[in-house]
C-alpha positions as CSV (number, residue, x, y, z in Angstrom):
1,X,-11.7,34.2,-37.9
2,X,-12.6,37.6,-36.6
3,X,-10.1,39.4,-34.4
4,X,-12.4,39.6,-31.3
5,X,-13.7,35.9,-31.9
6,X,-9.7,34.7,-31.7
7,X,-8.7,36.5,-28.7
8,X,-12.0,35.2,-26.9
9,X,-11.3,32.0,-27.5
10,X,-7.9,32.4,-27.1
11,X,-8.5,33.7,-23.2
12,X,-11.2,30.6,-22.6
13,X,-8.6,28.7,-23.5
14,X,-5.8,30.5,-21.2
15,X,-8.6,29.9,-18.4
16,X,-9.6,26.6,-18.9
17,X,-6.3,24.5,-19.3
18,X,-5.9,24.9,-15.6
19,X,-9.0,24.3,-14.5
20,X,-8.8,21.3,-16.4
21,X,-5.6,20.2,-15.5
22,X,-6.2,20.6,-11.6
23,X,-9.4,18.4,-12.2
24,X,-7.4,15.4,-13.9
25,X,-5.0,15.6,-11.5
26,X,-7.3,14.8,-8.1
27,X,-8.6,12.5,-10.1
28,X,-5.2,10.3,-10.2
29,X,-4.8,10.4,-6.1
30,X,-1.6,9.0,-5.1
31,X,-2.1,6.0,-3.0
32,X,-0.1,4.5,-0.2
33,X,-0.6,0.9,0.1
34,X,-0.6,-0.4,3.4
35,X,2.1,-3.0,4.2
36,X,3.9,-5.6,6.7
37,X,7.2,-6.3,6.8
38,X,8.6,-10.3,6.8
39,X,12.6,-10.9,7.6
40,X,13.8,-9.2,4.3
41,X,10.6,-8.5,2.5
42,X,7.7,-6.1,2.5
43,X,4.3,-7.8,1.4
44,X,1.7,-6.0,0.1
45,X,-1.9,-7.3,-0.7
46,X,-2.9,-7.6,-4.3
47,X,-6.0,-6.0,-3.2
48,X,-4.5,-2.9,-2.6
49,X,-4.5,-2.2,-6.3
50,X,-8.2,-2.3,-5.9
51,X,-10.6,0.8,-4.8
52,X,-14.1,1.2,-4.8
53,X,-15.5,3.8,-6.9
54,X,-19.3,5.0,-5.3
55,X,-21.9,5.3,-7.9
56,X,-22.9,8.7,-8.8
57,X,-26.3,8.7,-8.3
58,X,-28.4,6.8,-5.6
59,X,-29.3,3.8,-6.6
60,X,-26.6,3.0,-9.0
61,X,-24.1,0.6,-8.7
62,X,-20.5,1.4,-7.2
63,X,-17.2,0.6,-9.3
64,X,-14.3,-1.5,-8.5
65,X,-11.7,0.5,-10.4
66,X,-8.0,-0.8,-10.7
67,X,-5.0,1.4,-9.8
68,X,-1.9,1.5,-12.7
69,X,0.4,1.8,-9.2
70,X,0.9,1.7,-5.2
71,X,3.3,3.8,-3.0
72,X,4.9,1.5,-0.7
73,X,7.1,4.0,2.2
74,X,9.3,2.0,4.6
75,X,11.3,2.9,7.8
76,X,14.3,2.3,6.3
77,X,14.3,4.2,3.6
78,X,14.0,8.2,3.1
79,X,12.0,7.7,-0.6
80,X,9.1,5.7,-1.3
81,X,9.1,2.4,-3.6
82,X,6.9,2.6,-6.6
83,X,4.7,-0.8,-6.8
84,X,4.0,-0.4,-10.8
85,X,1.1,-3.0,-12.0
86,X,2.7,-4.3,-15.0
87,X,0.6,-6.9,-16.3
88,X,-1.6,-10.0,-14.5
89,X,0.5,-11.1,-11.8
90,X,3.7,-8.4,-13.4
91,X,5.0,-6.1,-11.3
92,X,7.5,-3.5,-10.8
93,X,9.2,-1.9,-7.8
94,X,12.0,1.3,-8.0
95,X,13.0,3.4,-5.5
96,X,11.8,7.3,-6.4
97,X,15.0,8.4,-6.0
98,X,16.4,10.2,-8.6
99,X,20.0,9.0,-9.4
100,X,21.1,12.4,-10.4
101,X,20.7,14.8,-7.6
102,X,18.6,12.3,-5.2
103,X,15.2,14.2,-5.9
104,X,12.1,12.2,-5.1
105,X,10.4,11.7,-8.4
106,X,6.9,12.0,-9.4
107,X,4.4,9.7,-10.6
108,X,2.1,9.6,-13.8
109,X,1.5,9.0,-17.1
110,X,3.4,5.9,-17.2
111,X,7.0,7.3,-16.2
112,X,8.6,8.5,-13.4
113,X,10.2,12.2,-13.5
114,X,12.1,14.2,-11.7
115,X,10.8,18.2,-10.5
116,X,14.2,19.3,-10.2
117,X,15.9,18.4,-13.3
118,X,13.5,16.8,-15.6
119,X,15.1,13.7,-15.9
120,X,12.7,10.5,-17.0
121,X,12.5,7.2,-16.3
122,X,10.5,3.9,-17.4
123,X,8.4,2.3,-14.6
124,X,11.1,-0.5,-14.7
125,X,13.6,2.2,-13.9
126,X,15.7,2.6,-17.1
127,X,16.4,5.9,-17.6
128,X,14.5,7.5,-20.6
129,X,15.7,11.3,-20.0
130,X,18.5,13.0,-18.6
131,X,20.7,14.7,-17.5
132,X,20.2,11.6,-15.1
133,X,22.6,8.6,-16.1
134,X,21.7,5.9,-14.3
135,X,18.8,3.3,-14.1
136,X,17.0,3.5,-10.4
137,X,17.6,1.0,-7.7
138,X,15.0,-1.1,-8.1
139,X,13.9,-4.4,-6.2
140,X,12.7,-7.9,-7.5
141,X,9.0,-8.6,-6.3
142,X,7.8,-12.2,-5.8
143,X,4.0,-13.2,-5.4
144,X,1.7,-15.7,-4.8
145,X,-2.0,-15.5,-4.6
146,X,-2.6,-12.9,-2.5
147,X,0.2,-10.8,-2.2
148,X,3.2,-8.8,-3.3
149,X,6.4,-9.7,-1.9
150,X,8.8,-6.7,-2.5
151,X,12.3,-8.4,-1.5
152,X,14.9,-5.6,-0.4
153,X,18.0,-7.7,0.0
């Protein structure tokens, strides 16, 4: 490859991850889910998991597309809970609170991670990474047809 070839392509490159990255990210939004609260347990409704999607051109039809997760924040507590979709009817709630310096953690690509330290954890909240060294407090979720019981007790 030619010298001036390599470092052209080497400076679209340089500009374009970026560009690229920024655009993936707005596409994965984070979403709060919009709850109500029952004696011990916060219900949310299966269908928030669901958006709509409009069609791209006029005249086309408009997509029911499936979120992989749900932020659920609560009153009680200063971090949010991580509704993870699992599987049919499978799901998974931890508290983004990072159990090594108490960091809120981020969301995406099917783990949780910490900004401040770079620890990891599994969307079931087993640590994968440290320097953290212990799983997240998570909570055991119940549903029926229509909703997602989170229970906090």
């Amino acid at each position: 490859m030619e010298r001036r070839k390599f470092i052209k392509t080497c400076c679209s490159t340089a500009v374009g991850i970026p560009i690229l990255a920024t655009t993936l990210q707005s596409c994965g939004a984070i979403y709060y889910a919009t709850t109500t609260k029952d004696a011990n347990r916060l219900i949310v409704k299966k269908s928030e998991f669901w958006h709509i999607k409009p069609a791209r051109r006029s005249g086309g039809k408009d997509k029911k597309v499936n979120r992989a997760f749900v932020l659920v924040k609560t009153e009680s507590m200063d971090f949010p809970i991580c509704l993870y979709k699992m599987d049919i009817d499978v799901y998974s709630a931890s508290l983004l609170h990072c159990t090594h310096r108490g960091c809120e953690l981020n969301v995406g690509g099917g783990i949780y991670s910490c900004p401040c330290h770079g620890s990891e954890f599994s969307v079931t909240g087993k640590v994968l990474e440290g320097p953290a060294d212990r799983d997240l407090k998570t909570f055991k979720t119940e549903i029926d047809s229509e909703n997602i019981y989170i229970l906090q007790a």
